[in-house]
N, CA, C and O atoms as a CHARMM CRD file, in Angstrom:
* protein
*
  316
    1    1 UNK  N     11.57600  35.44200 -22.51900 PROA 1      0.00000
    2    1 UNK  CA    11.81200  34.94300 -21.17800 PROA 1      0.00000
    3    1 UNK  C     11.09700  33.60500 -21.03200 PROA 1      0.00000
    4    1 UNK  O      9.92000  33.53000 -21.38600 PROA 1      0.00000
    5    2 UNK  N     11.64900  32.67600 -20.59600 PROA 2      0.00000
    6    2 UNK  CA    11.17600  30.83800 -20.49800 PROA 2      0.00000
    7    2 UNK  C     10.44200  30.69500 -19.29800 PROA 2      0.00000
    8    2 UNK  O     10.09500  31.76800 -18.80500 PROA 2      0.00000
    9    3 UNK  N     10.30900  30.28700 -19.05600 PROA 3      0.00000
   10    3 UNK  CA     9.16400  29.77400 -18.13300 PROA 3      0.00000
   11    3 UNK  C      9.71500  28.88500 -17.61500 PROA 3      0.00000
   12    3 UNK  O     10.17800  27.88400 -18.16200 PROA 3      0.00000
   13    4 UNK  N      9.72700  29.42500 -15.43700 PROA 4      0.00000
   14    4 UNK  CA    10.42800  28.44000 -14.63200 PROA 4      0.00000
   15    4 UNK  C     10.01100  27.10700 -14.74600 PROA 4      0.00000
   16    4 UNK  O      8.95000  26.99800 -15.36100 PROA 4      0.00000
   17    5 UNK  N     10.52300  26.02500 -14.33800 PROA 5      0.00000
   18    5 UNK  CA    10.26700  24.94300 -14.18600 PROA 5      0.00000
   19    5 UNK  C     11.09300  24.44800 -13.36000 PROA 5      0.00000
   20    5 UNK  O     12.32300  24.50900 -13.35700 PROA 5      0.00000
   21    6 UNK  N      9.79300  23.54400 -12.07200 PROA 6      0.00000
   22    6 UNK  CA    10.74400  22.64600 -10.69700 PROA 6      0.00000
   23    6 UNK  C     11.43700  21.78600 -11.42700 PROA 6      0.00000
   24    6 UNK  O     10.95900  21.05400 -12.29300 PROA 6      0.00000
   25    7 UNK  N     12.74400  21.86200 -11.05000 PROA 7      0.00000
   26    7 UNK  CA    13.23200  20.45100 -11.21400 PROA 7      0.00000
   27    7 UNK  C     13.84000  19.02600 -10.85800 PROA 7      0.00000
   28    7 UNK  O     14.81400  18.30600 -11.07800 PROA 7      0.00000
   29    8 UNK  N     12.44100  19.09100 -10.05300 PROA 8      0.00000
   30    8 UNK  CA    12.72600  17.78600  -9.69000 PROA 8      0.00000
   31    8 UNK  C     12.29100  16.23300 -10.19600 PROA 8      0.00000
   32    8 UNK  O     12.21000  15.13200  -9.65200 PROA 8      0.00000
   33    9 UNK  N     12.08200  16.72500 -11.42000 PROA 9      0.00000
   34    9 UNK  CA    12.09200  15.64100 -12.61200 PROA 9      0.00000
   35    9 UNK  C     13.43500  15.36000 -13.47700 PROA 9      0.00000
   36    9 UNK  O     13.69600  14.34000 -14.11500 PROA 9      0.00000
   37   10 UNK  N     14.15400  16.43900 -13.34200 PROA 10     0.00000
   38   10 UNK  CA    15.24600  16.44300 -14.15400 PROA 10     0.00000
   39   10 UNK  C     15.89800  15.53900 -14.02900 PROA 10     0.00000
   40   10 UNK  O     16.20500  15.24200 -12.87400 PROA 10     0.00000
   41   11 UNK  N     16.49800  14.53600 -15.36500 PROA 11     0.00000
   42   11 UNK  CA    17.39800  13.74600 -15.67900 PROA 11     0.00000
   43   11 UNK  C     18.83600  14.47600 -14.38700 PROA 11     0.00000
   44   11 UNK  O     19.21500  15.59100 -14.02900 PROA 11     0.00000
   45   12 UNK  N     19.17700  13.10900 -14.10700 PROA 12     0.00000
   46   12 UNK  CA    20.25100  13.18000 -13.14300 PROA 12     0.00000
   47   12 UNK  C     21.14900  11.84700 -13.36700 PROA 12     0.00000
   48   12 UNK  O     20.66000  10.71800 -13.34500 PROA 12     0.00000
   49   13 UNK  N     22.62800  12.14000 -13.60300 PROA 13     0.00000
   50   13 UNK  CA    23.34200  11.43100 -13.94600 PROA 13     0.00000
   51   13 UNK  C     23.62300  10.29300 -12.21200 PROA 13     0.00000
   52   13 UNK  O     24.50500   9.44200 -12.10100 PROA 13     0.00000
   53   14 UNK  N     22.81700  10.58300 -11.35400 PROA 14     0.00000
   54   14 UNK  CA    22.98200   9.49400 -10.17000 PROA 14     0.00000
   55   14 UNK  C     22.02900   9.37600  -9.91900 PROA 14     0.00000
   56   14 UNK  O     21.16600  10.20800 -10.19600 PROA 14     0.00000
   57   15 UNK  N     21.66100   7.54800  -8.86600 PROA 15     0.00000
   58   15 UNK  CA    20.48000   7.18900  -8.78400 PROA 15     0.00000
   59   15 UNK  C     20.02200   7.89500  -7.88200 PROA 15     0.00000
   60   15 UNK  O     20.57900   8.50400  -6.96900 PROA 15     0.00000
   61   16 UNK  N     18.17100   7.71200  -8.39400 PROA 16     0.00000
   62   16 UNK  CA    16.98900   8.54600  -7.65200 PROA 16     0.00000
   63   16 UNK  C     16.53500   7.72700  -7.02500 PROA 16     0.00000
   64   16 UNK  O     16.95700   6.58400  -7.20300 PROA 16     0.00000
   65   17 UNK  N     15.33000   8.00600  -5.87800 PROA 17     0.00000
   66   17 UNK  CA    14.44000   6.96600  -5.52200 PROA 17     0.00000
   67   17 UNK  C     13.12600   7.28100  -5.42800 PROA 17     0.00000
   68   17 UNK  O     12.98700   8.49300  -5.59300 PROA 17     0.00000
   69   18 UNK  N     12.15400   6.75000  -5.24600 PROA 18     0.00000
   70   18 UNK  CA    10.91000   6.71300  -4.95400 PROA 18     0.00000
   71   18 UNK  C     10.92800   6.39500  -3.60000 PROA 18     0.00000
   72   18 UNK  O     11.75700   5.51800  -3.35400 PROA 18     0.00000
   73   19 UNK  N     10.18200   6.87700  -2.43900 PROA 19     0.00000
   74   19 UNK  CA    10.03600   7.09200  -1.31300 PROA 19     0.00000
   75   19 UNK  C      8.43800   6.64000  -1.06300 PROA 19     0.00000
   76   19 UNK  O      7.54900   6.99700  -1.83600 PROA 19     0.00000
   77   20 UNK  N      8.23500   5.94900  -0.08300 PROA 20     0.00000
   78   20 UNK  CA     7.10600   5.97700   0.81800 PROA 20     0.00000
   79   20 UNK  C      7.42700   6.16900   1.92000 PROA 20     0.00000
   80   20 UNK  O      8.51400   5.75900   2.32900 PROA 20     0.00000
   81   21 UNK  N      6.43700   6.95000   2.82000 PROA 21     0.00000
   82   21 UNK  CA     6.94800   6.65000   4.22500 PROA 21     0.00000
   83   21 UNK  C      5.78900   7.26200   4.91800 PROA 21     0.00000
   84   21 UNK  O      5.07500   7.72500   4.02900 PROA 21     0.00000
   85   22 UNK  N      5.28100   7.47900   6.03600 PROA 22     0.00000
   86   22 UNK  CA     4.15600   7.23900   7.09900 PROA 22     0.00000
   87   22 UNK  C      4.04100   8.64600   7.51600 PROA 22     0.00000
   88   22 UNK  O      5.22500   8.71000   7.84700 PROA 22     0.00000
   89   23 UNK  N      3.71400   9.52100   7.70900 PROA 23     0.00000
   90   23 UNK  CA     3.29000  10.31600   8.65900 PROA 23     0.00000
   91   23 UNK  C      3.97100  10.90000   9.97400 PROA 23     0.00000
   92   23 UNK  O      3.70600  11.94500  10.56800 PROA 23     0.00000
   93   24 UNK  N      5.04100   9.80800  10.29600 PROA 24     0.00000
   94   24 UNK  CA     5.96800   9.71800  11.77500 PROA 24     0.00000
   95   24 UNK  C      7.19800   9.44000  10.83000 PROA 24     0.00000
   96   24 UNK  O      8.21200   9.03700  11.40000 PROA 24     0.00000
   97   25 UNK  N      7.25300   9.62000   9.30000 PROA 25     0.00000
   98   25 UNK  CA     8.89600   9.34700   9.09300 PROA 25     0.00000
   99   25 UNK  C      9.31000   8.06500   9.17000 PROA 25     0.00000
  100   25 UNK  O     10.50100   7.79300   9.31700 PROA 25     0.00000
  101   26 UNK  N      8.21200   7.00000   9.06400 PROA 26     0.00000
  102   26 UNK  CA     9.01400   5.70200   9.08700 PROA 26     0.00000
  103   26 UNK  C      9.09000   5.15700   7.68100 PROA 26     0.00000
  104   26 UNK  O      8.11900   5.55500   7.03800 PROA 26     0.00000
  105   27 UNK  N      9.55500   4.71400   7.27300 PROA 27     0.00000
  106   27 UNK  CA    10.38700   4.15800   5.88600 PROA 27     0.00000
  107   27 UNK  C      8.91600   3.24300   4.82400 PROA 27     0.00000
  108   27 UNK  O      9.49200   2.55100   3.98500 PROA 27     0.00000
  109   28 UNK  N      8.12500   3.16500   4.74900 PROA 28     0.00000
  110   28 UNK  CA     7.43000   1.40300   4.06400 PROA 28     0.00000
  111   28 UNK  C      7.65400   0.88800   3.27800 PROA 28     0.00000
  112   28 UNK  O      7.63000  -0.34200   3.24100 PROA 28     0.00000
  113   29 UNK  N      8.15300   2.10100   1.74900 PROA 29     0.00000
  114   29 UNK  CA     9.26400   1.41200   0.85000 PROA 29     0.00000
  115   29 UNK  C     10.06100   2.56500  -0.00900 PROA 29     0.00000
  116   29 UNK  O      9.78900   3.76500  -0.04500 PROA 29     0.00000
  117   30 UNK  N     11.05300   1.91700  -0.64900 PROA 30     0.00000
  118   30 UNK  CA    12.11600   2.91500  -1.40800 PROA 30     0.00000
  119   30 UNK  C     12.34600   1.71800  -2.40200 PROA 30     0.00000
  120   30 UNK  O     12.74100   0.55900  -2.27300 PROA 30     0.00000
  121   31 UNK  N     11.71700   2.89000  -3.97000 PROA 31     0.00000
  122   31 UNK  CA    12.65500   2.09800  -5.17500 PROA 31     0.00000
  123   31 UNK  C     13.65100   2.28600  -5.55800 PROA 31     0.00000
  124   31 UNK  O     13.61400   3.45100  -5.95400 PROA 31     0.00000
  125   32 UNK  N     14.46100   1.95400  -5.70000 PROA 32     0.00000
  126   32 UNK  CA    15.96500   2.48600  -6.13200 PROA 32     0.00000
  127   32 UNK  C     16.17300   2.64300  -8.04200 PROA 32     0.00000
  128   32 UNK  O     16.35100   1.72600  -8.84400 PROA 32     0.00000
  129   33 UNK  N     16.05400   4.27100  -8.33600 PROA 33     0.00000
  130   33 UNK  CA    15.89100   4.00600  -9.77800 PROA 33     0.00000
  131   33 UNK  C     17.07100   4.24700 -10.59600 PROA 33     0.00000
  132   33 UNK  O     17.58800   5.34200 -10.37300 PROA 33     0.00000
  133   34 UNK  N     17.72600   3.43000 -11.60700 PROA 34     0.00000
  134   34 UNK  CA    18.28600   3.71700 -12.19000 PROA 34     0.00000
  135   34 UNK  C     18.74700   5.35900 -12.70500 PROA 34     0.00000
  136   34 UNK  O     17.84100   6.16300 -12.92500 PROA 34     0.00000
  137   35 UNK  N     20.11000   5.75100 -12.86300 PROA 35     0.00000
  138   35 UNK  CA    21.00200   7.61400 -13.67100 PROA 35     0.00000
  139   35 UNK  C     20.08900   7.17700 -15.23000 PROA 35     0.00000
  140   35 UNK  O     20.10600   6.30700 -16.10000 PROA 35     0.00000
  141   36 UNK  N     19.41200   8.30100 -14.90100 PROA 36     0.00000
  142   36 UNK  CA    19.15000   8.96000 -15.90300 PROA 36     0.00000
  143   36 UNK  C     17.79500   8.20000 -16.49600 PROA 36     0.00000
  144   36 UNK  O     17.77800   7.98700 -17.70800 PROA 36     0.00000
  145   37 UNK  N     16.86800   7.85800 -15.83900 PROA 37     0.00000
  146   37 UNK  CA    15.58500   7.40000 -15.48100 PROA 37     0.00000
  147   37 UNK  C     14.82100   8.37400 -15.87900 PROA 37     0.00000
  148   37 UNK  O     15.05800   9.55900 -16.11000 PROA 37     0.00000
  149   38 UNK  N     13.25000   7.32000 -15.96800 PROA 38     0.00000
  150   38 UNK  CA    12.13400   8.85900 -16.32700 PROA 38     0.00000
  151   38 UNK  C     11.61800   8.34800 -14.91500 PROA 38     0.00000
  152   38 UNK  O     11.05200   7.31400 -14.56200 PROA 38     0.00000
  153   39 UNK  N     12.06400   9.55000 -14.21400 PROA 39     0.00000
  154   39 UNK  CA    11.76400   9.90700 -13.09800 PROA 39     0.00000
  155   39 UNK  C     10.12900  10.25000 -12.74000 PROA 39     0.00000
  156   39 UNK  O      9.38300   9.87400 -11.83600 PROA 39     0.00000
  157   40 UNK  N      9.96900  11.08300 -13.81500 PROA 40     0.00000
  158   40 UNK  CA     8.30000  11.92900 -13.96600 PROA 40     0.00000
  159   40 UNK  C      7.51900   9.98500 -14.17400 PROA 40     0.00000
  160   40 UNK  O      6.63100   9.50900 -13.46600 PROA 40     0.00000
  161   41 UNK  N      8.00900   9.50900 -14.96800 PROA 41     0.00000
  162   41 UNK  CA     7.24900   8.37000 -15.57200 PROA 41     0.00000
  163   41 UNK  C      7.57300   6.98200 -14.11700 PROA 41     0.00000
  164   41 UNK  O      6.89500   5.95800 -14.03500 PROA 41     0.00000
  165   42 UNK  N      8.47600   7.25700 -13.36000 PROA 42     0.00000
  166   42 UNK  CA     8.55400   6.29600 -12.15400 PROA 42     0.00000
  167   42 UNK  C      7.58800   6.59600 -11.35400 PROA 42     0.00000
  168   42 UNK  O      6.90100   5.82900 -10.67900 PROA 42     0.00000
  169   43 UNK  N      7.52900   8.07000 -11.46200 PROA 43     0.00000
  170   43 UNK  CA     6.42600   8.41800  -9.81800 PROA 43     0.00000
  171   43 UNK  C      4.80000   8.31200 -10.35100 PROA 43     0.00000
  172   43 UNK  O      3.77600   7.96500  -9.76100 PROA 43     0.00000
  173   44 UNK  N      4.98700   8.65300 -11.37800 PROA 44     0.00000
  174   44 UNK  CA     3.02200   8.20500 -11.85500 PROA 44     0.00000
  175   44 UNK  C      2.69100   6.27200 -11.88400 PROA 44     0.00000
  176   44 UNK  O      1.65400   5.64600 -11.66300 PROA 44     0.00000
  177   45 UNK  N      4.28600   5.73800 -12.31100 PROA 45     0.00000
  178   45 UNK  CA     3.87900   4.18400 -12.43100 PROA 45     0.00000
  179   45 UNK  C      3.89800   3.88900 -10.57700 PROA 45     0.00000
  180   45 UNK  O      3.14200   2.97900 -10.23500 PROA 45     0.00000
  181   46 UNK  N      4.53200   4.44400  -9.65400 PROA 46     0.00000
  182   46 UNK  CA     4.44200   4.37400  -8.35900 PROA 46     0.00000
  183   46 UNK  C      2.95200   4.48100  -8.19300 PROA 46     0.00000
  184   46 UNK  O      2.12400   3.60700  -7.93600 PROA 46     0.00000
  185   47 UNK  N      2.81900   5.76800  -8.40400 PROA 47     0.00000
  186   47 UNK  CA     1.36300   6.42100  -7.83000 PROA 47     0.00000
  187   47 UNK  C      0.25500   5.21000  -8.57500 PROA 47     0.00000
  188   47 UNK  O     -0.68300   4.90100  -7.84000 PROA 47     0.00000
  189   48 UNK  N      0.29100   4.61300  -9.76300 PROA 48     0.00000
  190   48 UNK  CA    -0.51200   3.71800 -10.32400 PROA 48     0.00000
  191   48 UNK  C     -0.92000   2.53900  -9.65000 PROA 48     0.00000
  192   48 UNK  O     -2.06300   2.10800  -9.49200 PROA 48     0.00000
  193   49 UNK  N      0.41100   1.97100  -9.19000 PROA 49     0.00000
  194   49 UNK  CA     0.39000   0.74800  -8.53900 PROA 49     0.00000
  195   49 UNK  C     -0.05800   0.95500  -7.15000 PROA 49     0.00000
  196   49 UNK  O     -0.71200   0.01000  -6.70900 PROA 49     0.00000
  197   50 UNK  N      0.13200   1.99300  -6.31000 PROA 50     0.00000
  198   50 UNK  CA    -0.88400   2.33500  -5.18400 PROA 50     0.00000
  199   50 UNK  C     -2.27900   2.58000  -5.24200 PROA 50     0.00000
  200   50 UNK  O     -3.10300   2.66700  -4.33200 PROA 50     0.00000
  201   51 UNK  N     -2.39300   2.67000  -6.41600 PROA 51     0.00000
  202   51 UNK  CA    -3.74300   3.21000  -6.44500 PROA 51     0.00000
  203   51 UNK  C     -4.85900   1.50800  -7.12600 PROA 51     0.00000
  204   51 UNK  O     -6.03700   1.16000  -7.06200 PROA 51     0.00000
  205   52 UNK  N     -3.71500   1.00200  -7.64500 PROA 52     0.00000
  206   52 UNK  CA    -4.56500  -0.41700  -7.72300 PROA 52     0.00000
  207   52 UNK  C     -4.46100  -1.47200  -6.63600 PROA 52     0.00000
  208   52 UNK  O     -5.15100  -2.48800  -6.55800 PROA 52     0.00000
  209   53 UNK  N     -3.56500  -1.11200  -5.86500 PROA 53     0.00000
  210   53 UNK  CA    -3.91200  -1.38700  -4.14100 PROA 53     0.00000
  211   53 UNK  C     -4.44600  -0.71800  -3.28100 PROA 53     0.00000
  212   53 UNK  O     -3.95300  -0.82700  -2.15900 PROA 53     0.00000
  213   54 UNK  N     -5.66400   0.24100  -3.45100 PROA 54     0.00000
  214   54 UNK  CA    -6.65300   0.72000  -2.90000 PROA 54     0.00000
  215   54 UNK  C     -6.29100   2.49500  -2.60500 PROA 54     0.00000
  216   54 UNK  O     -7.18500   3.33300  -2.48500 PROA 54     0.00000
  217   55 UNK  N     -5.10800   2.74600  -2.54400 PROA 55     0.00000
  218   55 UNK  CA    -5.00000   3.97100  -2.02500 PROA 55     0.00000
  219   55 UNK  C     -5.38900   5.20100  -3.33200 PROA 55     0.00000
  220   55 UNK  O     -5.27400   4.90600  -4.52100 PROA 55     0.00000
  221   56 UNK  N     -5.82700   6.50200  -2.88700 PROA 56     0.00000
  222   56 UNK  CA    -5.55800   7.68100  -3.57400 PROA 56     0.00000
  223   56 UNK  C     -5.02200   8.44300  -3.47600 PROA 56     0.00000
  224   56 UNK  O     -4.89800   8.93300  -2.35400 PROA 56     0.00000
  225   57 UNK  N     -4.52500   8.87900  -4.33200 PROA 57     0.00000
  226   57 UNK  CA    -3.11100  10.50500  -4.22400 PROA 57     0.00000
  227   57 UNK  C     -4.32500  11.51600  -4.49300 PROA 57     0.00000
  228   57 UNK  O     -5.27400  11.61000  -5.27100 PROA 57     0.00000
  229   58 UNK  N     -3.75100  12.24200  -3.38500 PROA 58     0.00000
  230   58 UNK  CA    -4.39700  13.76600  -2.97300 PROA 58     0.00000
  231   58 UNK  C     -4.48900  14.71800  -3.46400 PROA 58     0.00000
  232   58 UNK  O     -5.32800  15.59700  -3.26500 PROA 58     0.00000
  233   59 UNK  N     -3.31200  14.68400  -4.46000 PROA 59     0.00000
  234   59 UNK  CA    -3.16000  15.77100  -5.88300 PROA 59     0.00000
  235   59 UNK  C     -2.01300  15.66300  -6.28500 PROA 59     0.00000
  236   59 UNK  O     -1.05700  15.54000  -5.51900 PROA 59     0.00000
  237   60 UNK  N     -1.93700  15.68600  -7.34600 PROA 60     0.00000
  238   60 UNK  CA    -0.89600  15.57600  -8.57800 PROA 60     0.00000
  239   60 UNK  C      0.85600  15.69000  -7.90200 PROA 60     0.00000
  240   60 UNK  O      1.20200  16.47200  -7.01600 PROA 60     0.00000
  241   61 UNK  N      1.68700  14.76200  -8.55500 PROA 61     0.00000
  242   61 UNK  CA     3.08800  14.79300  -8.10200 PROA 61     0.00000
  243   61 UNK  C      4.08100  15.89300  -8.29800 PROA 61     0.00000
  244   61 UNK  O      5.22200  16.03700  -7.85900 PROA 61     0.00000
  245   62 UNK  N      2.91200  17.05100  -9.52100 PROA 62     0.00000
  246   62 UNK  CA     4.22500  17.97900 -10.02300 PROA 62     0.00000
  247   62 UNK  C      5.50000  18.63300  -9.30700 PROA 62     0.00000
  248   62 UNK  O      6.43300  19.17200  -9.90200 PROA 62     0.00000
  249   63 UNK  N      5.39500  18.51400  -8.18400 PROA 63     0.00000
  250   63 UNK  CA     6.32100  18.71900  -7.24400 PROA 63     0.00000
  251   63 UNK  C      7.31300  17.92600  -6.70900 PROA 63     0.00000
  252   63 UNK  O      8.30500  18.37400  -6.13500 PROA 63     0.00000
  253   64 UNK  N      6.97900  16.32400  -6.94600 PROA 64     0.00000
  254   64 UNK  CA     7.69900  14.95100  -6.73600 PROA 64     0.00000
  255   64 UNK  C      7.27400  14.46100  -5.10600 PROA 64     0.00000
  256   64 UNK  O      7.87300  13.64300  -4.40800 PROA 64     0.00000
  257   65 UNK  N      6.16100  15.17400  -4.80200 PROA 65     0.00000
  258   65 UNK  CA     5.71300  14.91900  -3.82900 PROA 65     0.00000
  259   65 UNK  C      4.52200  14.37700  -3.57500 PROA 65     0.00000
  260   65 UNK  O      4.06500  14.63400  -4.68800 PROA 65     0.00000
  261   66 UNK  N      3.45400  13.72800  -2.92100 PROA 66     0.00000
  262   66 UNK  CA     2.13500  13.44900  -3.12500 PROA 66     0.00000
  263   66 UNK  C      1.70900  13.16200  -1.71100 PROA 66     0.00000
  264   66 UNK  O      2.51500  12.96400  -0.80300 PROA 66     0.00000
  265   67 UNK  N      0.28300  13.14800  -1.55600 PROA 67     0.00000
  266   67 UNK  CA    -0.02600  12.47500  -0.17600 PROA 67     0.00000
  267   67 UNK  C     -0.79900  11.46100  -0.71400 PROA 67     0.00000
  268   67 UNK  O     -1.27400  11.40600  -1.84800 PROA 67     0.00000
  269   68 UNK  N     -0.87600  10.75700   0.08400 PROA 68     0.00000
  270   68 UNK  CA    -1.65300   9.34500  -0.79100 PROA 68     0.00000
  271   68 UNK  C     -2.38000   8.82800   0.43500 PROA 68     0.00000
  272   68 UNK  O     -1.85100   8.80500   1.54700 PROA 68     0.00000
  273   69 UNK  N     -3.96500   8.29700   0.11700 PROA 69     0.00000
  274   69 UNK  CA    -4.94800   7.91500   1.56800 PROA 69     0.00000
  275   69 UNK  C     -5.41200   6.46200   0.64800 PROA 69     0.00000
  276   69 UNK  O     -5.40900   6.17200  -0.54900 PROA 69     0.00000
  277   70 UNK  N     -5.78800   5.77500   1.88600 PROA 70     0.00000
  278   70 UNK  CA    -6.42900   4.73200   1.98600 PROA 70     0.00000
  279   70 UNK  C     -7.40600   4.72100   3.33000 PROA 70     0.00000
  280   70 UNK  O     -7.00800   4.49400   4.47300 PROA 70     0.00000
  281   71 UNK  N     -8.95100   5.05500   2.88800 PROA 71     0.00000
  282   71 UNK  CA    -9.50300   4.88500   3.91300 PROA 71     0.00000
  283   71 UNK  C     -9.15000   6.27700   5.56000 PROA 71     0.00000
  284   71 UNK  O     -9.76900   7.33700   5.64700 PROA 71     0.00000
  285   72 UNK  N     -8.64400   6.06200   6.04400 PROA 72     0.00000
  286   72 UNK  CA    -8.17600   7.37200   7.22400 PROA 72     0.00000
  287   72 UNK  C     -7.00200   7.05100   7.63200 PROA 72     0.00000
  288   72 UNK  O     -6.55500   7.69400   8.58200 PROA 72     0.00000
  289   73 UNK  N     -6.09100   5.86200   6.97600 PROA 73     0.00000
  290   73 UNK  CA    -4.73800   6.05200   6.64500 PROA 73     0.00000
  291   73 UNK  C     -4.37300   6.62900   5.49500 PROA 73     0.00000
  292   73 UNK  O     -4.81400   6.58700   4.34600 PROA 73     0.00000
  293   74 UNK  N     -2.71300   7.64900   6.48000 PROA 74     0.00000
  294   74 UNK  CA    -2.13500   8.39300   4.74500 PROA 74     0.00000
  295   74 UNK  C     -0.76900   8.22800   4.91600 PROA 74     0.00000
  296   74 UNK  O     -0.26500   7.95500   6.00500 PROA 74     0.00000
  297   75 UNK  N     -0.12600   8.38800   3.84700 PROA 75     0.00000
  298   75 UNK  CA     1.36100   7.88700   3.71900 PROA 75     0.00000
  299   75 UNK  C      1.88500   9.05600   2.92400 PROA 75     0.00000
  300   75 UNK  O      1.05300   9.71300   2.29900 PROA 75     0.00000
  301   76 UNK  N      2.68200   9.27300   2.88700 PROA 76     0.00000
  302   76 UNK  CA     3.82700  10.21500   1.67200 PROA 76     0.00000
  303   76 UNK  C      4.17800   9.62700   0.81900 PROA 76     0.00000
  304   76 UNK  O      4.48900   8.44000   0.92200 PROA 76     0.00000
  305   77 UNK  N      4.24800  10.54000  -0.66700 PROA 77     0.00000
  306   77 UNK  CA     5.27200   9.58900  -1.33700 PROA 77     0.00000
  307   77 UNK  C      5.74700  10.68100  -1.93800 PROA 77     0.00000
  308   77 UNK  O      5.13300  11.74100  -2.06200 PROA 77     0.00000
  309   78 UNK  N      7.36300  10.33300  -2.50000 PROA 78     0.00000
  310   78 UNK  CA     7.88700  11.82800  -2.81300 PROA 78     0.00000
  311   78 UNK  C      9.37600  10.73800  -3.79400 PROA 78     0.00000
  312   78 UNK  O     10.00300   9.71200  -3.53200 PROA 78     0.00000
  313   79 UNK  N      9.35100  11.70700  -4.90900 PROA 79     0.00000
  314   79 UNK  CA    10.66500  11.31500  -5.61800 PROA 79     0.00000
  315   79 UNK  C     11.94100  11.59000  -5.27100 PROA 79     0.00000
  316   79 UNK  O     12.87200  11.18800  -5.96900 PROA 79     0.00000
């Protein structure tokens, strides 16, 4: 018997995106990623580049989801 796995990393023959957005649902940015993308490898280079603009993720994306703070602002980010 295999062992579940989320998949919301899974290769997908249509484009994905990377999501930011606020707390109230407002938009701050969306990457638009190329069918059949490393999705897993977009959201850690996301989460990277936030994090060398000051913010931290709250715990790990395995879900394609994250909370991410800067200071006592927090934002979403989700694949």
């Amino acid at each position: 018997m295999g062992r579940y796995t989320f998949p919301v990393f899974n290769t997908s023959n249509r484009p994905r995106y990377i999501v930011v957005w606020d707390l109230h649902w407002k938009l701050l940015e969306c990457q638009r990623l190329a069918p059949a993308a490393d999705l897993s490898g977009a959201m850690t280079a996301a989460i990277d580049r936030l994090e060398r603009e000051g913010w931290r993720a709250e715990a790990t994306p395995e879900y394609g989801f994250v909370f991410i703070r800067a200071g006592a602002e927090r934002v979403a980010g989700r694949e």
